[in-house]
KENULUM-327811 format. One record per residue (C-alpha): residue number from 1; chain; x, z, y. Coordinates in steps of 0.02 Angstrom, whole numbers, always signed. Layout:
% KENULUM-327811
<pt n="NUM" chain="A" east="X" up="Z" north="Y"/>
...
This chain:
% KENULUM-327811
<pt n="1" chain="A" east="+7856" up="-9386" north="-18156"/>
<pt n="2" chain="A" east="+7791" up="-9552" north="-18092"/>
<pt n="3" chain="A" east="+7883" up="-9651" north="-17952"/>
<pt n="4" chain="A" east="+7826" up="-9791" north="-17876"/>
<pt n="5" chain="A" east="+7972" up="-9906" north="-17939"/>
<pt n="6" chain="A" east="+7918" up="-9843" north="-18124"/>
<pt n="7" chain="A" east="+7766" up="-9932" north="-18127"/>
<pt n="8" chain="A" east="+7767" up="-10128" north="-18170"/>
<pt n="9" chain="A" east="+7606" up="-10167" north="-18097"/>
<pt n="10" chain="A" east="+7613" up="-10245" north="-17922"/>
<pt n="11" chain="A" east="+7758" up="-10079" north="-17912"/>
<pt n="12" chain="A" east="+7591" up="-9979" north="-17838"/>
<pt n="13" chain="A" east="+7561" up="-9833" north="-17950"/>
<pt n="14" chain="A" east="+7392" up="-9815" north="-17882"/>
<pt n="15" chain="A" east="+7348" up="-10005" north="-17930"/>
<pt n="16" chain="A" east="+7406" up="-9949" north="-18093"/>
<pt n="17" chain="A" east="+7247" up="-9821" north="-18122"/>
<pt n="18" chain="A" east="+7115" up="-9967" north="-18056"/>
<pt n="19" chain="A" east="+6986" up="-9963" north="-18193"/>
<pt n="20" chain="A" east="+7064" up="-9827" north="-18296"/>
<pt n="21" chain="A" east="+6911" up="-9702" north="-18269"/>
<pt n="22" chain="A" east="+7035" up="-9566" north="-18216"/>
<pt n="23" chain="A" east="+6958" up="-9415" north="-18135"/>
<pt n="24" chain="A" east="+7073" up="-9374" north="-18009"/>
<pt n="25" chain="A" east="+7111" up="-9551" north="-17953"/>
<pt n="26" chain="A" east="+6948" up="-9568" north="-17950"/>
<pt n="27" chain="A" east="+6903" up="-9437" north="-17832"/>
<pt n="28" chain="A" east="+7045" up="-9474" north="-17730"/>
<pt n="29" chain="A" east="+6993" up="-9645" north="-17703"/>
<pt n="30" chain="A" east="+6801" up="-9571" north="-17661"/>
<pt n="31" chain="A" east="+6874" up="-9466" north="-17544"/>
<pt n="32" chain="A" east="+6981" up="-9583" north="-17438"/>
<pt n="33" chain="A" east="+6822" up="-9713" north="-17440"/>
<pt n="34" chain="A" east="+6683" up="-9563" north="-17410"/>
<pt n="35" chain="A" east="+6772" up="-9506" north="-17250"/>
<pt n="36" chain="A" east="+6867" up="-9669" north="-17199"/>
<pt n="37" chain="A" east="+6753" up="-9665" north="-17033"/>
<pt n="38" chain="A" east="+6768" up="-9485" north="-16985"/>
<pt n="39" chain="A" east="+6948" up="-9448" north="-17007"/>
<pt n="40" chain="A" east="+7100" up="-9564" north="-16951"/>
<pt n="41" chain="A" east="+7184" up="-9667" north="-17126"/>
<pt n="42" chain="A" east="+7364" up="-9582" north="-17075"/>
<pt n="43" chain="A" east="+7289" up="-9412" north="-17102"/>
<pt n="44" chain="A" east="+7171" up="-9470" north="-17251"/>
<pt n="45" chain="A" east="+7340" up="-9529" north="-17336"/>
<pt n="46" chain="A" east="+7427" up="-9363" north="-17284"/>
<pt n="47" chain="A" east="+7312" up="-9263" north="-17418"/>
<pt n="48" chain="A" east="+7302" up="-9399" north="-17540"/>
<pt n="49" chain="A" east="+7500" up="-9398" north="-17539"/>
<pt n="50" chain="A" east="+7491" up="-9202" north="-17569"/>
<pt n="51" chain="A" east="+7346" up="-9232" north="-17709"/>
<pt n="52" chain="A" east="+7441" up="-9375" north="-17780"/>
<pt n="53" chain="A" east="+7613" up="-9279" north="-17801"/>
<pt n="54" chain="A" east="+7538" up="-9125" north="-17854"/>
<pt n="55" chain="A" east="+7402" up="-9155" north="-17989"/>
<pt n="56" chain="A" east="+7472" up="-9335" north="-18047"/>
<pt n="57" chain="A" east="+7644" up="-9301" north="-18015"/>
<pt n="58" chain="A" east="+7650" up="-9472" north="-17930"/>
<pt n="59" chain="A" east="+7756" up="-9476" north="-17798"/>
<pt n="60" chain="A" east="+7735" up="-9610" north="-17641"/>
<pt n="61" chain="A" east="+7773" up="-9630" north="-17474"/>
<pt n="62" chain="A" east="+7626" up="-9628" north="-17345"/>
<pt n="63" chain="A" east="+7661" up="-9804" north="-17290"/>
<pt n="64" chain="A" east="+7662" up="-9870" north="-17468"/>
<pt n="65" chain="A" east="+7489" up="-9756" north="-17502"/>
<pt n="66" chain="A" east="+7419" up="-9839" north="-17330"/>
<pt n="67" chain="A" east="+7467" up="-10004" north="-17410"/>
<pt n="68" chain="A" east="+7374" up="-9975" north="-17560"/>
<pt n="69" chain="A" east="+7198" up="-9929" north="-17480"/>
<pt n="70" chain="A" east="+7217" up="-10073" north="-17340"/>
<pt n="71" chain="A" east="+7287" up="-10219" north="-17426"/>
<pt n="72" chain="A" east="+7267" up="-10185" north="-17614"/>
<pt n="73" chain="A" east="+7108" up="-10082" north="-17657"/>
<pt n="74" chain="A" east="+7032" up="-10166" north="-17490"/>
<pt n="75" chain="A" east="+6856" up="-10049" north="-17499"/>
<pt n="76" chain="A" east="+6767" up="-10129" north="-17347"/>
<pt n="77" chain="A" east="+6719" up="-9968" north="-17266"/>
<pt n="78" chain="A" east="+6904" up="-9912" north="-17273"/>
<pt n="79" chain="A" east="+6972" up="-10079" north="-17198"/>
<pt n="80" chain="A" east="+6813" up="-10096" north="-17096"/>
<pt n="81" chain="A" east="+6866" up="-9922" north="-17003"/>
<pt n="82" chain="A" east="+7043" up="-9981" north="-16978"/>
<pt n="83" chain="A" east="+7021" up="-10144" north="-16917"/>
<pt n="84" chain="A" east="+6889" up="-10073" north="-16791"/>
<pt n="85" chain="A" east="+7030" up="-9912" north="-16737"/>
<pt n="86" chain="A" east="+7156" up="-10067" north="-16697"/>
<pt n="87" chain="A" east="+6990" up="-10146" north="-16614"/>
<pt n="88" chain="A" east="+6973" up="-9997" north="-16490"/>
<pt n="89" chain="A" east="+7163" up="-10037" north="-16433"/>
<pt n="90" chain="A" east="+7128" up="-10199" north="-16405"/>
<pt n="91" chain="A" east="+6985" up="-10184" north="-16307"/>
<pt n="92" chain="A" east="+7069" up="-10051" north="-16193"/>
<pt n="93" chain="A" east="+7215" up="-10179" north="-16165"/>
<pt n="94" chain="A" east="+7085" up="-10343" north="-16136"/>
<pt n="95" chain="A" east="+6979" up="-10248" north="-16004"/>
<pt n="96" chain="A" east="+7146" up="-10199" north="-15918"/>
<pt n="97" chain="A" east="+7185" up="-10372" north="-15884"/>
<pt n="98" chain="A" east="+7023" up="-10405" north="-15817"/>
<pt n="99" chain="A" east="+7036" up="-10370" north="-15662"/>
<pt n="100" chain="A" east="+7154" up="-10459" north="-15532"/>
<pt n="101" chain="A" east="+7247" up="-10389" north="-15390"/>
<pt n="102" chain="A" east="+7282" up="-10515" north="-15238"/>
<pt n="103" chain="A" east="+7431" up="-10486" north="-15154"/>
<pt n="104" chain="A" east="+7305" up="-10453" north="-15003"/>
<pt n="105" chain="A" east="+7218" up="-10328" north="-15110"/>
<pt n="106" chain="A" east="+7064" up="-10426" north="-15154"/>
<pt n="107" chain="A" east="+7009" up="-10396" north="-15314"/>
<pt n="108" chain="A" east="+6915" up="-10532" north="-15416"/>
<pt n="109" chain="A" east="+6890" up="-10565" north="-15613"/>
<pt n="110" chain="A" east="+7010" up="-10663" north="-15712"/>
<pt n="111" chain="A" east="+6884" up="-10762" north="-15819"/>
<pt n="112" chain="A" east="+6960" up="-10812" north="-15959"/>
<pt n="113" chain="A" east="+7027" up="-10620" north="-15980"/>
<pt n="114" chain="A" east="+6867" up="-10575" north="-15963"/>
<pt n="115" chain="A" east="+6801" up="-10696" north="-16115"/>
<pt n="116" chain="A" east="+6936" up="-10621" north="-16224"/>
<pt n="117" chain="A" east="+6873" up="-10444" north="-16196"/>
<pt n="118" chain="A" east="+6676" up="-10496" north="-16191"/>
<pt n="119" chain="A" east="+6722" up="-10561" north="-16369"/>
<pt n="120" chain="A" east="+6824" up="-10424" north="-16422"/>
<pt n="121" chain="A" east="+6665" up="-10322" north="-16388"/>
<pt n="122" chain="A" east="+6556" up="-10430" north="-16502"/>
<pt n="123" chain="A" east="+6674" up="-10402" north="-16631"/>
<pt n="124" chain="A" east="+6681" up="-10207" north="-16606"/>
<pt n="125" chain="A" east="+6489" up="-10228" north="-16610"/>
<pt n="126" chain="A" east="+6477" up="-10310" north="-16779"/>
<pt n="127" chain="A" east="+6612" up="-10198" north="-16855"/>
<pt n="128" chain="A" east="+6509" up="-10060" north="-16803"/>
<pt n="129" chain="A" east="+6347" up="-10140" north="-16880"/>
<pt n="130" chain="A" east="+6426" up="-10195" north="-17042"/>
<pt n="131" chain="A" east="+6495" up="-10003" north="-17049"/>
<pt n="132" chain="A" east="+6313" up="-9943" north="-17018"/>
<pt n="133" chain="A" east="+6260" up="-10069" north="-17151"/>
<pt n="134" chain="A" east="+6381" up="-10007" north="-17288"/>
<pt n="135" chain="A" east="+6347" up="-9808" north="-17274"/>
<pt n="136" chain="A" east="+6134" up="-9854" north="-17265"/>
<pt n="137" chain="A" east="+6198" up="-9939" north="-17434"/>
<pt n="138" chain="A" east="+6314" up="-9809" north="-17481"/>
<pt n="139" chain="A" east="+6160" up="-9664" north="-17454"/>
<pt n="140" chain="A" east="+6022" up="-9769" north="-17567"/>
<pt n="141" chain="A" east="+6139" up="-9782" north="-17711"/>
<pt n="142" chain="A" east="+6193" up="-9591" north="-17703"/>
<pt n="143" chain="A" east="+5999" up="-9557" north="-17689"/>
<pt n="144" chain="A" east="+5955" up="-9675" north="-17854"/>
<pt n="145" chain="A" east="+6100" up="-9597" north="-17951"/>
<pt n="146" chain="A" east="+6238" up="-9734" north="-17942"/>
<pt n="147" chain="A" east="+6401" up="-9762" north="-17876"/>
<pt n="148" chain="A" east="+6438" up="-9907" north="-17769"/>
């Protein structure tokens, strides 16, 4: 049995099988990156913490497995679909504070709230297109043969 303190490198177990060509780890890792934008990373690293404990007998918490795919593997589409899940809170917070309420009940835009969530938009915008980017790139390679 593995535990996460057991291993030396970085104390991530999962760091630990980077490059090692390991079947399991590898499909693990496809699997959180192949589905990163149609399920949510908390229930992604749910499964993987089943798969992990079961088959490798590697045992990790679900924050510590969310740590590895966000901050150490960093595989753009899987931080890519985070950052742009946080974006969607952000956006629904920004547009609330667009709007201003007189104390006569006129209503008028607050421009520079308005600025923050026009740009918070943009960004949403290009996440989106850089995620659109990645699986058209994704797609090719599976269709030559290769991995990316």
């Amino acid at each position: 049995m593995r535990d996460e303190e057991a291993v030396p490198f970085f104390g991530c177990p999962l760091c630990a099988y980077t490059g090692s060509k390991h079947a399991l780890y590898d499909e693990v890792m496809s699997y959180v990156t192949d589905n990163a934008h149609r399920v949510h990373l908390h229930e992604l690293v749910t499964h993987v913490q089943a798969a992990l404990s079961e088959h490798l007998q590697i045992h990790m918490t679900r924050d510590r497995i969310r740590q590895h795919f966000i901050s150490h593997a960093c595989e753009q589409r899987v931080v890519l679909n985070h950052v742009l899940r946080d974006m969607v809170d952000i956006l629904a917070v920004a547009k609330s504070n667009c709007v201003v309420v007189s104390e006569e009940g006129m209503q008028s835009m607050d421009p520079k709230a308005t600025s923050v969530y026009i740009d918070a938009v943009k960004q949403v915008m290009s996440i989106y297109k850089q995620l659109e980017h990645k699986q058209l790139e994704h797609k090719q390679l599976e269709h030559t043969g290769r991995k990316s």
